[in-house]
VOGU-3710 file (C-alpha; in Angstrom, 3 decimals, decimal comma):
1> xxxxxxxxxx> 6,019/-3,710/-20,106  4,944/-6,800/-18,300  4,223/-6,131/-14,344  3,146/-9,183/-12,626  2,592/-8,865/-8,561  1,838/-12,170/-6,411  1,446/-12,952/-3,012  3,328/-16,077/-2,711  3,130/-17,013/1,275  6,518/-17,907/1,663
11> xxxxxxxxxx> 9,110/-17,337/-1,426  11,161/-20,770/0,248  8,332/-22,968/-0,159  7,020/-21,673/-3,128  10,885/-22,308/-4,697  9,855/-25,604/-3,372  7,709/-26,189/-5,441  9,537/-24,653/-8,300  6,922/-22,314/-9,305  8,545/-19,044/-8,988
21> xxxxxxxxxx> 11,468/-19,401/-11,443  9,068/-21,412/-13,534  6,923/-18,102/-13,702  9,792/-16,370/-14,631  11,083/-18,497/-17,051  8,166/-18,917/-18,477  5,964/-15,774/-18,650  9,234/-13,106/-18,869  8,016/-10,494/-16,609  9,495/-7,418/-17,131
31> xxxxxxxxxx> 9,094/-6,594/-13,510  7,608/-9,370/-10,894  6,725/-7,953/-7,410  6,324/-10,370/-4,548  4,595/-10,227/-1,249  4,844/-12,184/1,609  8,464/-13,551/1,273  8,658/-14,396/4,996  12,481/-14,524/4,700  15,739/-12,829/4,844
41> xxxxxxxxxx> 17,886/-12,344/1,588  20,658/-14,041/3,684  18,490/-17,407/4,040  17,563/-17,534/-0,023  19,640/-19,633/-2,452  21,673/-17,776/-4,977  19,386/-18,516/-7,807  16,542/-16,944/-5,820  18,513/-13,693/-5,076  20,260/-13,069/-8,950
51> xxxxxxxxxx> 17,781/-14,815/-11,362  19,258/-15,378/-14,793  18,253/-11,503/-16,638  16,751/-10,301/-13,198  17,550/-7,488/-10,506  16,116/-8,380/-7,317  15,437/-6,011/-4,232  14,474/-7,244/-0,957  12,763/-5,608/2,074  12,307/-7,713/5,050
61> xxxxxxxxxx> 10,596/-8,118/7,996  12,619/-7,824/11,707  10,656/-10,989/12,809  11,362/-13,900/11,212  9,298/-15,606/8,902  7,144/-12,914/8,350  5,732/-10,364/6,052  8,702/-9,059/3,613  8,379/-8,001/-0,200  10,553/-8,026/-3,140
71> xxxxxxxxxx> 11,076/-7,111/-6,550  12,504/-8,933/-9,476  13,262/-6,555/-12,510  14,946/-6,650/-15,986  15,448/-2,880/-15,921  17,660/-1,307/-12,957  16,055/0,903/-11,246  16,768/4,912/-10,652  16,594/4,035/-7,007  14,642/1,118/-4,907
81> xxxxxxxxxx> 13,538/2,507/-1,724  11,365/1,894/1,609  8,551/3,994/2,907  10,671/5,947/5,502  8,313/4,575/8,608  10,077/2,645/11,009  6,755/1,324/11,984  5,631/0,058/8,952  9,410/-0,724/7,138  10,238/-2,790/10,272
91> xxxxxxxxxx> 7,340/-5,412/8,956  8,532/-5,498/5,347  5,548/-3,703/3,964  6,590/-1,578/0,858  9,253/-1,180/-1,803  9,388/1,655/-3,945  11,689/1,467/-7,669  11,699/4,393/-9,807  12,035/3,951/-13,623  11,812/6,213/-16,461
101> xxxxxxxxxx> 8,527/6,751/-16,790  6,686/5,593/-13,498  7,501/4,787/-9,938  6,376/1,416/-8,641  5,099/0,690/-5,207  4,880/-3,003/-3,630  2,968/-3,528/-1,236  1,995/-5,829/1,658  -0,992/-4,214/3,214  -1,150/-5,433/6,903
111> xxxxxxxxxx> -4,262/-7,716/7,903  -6,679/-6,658/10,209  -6,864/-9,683/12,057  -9,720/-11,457/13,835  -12,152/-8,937/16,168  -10,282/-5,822/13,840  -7,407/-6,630/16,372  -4,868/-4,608/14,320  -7,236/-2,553/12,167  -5,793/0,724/13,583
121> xxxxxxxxxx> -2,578/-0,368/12,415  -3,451/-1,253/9,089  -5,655/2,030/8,572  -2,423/3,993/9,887  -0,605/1,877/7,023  -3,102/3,030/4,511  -3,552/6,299/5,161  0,363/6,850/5,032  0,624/5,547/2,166  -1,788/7,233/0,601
131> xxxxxxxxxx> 0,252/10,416/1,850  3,223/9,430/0,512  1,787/8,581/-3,013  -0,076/11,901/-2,928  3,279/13,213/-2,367  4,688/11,782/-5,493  1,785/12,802/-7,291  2,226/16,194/-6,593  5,680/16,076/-7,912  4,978/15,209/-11,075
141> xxxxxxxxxx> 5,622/11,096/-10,428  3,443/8,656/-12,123  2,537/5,572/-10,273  1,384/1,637/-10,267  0,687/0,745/-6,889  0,635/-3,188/-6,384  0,390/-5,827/-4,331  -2,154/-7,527/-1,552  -4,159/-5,056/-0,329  -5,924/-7,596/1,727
151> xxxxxxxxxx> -9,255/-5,406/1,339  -12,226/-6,922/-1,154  -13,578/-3,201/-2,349  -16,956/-4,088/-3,019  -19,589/-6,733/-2,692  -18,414/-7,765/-6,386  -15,067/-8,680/-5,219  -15,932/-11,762/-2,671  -17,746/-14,626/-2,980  -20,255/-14,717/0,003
161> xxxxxxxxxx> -20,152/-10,948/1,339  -23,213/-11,532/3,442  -21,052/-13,925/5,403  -17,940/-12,032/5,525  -19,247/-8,292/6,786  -17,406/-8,819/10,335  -14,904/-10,694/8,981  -11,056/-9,256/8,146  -10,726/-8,141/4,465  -14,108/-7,111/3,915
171> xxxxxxxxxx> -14,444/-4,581/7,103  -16,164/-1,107/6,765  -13,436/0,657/7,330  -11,157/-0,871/5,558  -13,305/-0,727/2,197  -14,457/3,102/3,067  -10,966/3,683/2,900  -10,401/1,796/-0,274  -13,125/4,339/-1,555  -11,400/7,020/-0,156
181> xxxxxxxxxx> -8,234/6,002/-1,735  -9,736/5,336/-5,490  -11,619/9,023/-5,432  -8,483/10,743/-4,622  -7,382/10,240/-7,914  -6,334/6,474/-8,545  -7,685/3,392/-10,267  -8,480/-0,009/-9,568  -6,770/-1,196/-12,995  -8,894/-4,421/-13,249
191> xxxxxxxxxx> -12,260/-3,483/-12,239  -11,825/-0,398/-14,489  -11,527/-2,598/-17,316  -13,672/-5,668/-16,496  -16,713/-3,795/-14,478  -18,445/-7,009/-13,980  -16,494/-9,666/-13,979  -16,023/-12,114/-11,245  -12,606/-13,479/-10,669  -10,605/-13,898/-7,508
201> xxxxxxxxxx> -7,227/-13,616/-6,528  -7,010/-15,341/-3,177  -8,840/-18,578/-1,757  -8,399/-19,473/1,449  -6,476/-23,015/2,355  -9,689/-24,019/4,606  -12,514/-26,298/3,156  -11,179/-26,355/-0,748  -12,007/-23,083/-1,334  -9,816/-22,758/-4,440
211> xxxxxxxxxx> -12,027/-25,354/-5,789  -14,937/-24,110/-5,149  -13,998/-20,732/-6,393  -14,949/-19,338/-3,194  -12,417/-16,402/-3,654  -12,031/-12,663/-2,590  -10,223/-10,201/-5,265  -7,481/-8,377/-2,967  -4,464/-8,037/-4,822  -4,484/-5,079/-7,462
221> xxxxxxxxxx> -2,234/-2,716/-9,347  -3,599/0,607/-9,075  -2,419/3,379/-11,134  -2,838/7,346/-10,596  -5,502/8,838/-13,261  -3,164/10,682/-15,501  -1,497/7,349/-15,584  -4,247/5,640/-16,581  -4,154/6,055/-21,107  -0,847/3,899/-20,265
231> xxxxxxxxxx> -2,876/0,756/-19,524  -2,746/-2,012/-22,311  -4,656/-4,826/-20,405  -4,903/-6,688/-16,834  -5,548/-9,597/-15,910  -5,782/-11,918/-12,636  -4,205/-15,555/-13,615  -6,175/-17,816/-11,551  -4,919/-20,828/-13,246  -1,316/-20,519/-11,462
241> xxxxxxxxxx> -1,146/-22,231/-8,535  1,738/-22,600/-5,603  0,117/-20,208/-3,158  -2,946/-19,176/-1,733  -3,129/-16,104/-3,841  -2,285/-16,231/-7,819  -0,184/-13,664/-9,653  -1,955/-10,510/-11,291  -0,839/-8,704/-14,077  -0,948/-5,426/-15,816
251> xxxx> 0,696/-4,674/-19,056  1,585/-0,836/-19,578  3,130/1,339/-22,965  6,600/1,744/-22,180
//
């Protein structure tokens, strides 16, 4: 099973462009999870809401064009689900699906903004999540958490850290939580296989940094521990363009 996740700053314009049927007409994901929709199902084209082969499931944000994440499946799901949390559901911020063998959170982790400006929020955001997937956990679920966590882990995961240590992304708290979350029993999928390689998921639009390669890593599937023998391979595909960020990938025994 095939489980691509991609932030794709704005699912209109990146239809646009044609790039996100193109993905799934040409890769075949068995699931594709999508951040950053920044629309209502209500304002997408048919062919965007019932992709030839695909389920889709859409949680949106109250404001408009903003936040909002989606999945796109081949399998129906036991259930698709949000997190419960008016405070975080209201911005679009998480979809759960439960199949068979695993549940599958998406996730649009919230930025913390220039000056931490919503940092509290976002740590709130993390730290209930992590609840709620310690919840599962302890009732037996298996999980692959994905999406843009919009935190670079370690100094590995950015291009220029010295430059970034005030900046959003690459806070203190945000990556002591990050620790936090990975030694309370999940893994970072990709740096678990690929302990030093350098490859980036997200390049900001400002002074051709795609280019350059001046990227941070912040979009991930992580998987709980006992999950972990399930992992075939993962990969970030940095050669797909259309957004800011580029679609990652993990590939799992069914």
């Amino acid at each position: 099973m095939k489980i691509y996740s991609w932030n794709v700053n704005g699912i209109r314009a990146l239809h646009k462009k044609g790039e996100l049927l193109g993905l799934l007409e040409k890769y075949q994901p068995d699931i594709l999870c999508v951040q950053e929709t920044k629309a209502n199902p209500i304002q997408l084209e048919e062919e965007l809401l019932a992709p030839m082969g695909y389920y889709s499931y859409f949680e949106s944000a109250d404001k408009k064009g903003y936040s909002g994440v989606a999945i796109y499946t081949r399998s129906e799901p036991v259930y698709v689900k949000n997190m419960g949390l008016e405070e975080f559901d209201s911005e679009g911020r998480f979809l759960e699906a439960k199949f068979d063998d695993f549940i599958l959170i998406n996730a649009y982790f919230p930025n913390s903004q220039a000056n931490g400006k919503r940092l509290d929020y976002k740590i709130a955001f993390c730290d209930s999540l992590l609840e709620y997937c310690n919840t599962l956990i302890s009732n037996g679920e298996n999980l692959v958490i994905c999406g843009d966590y919009n935190i670079a882990h370690t100094e590995i995961d950015l291009a220029r850290p010295e430059d970034n240590e005030e900046n959003p992304g690459f806070l203190p708290e945000e990556r002591a939580w990050m620790t936090k979350f990975l030694d309370s029993g999940y893994v970072d999928t990709f740096r678990h296989f690929n302990p030093e390689k350098i490859k980036y998921s997200w390049w900001s639009y400002r002074t051709r940094a795609r280019e350059r390669n001046i990227g941070w890593r912040i979009d991930y599937h992580c998987v709980n521990n006992n999950f972990l023998p399930k992992v075939k391979s993962v990969d970030i595909l940095d050669s797909i363009t259309g957004s800011d960020h580029c679609p990652v990938l993990i590939e799992i025994d069914k």
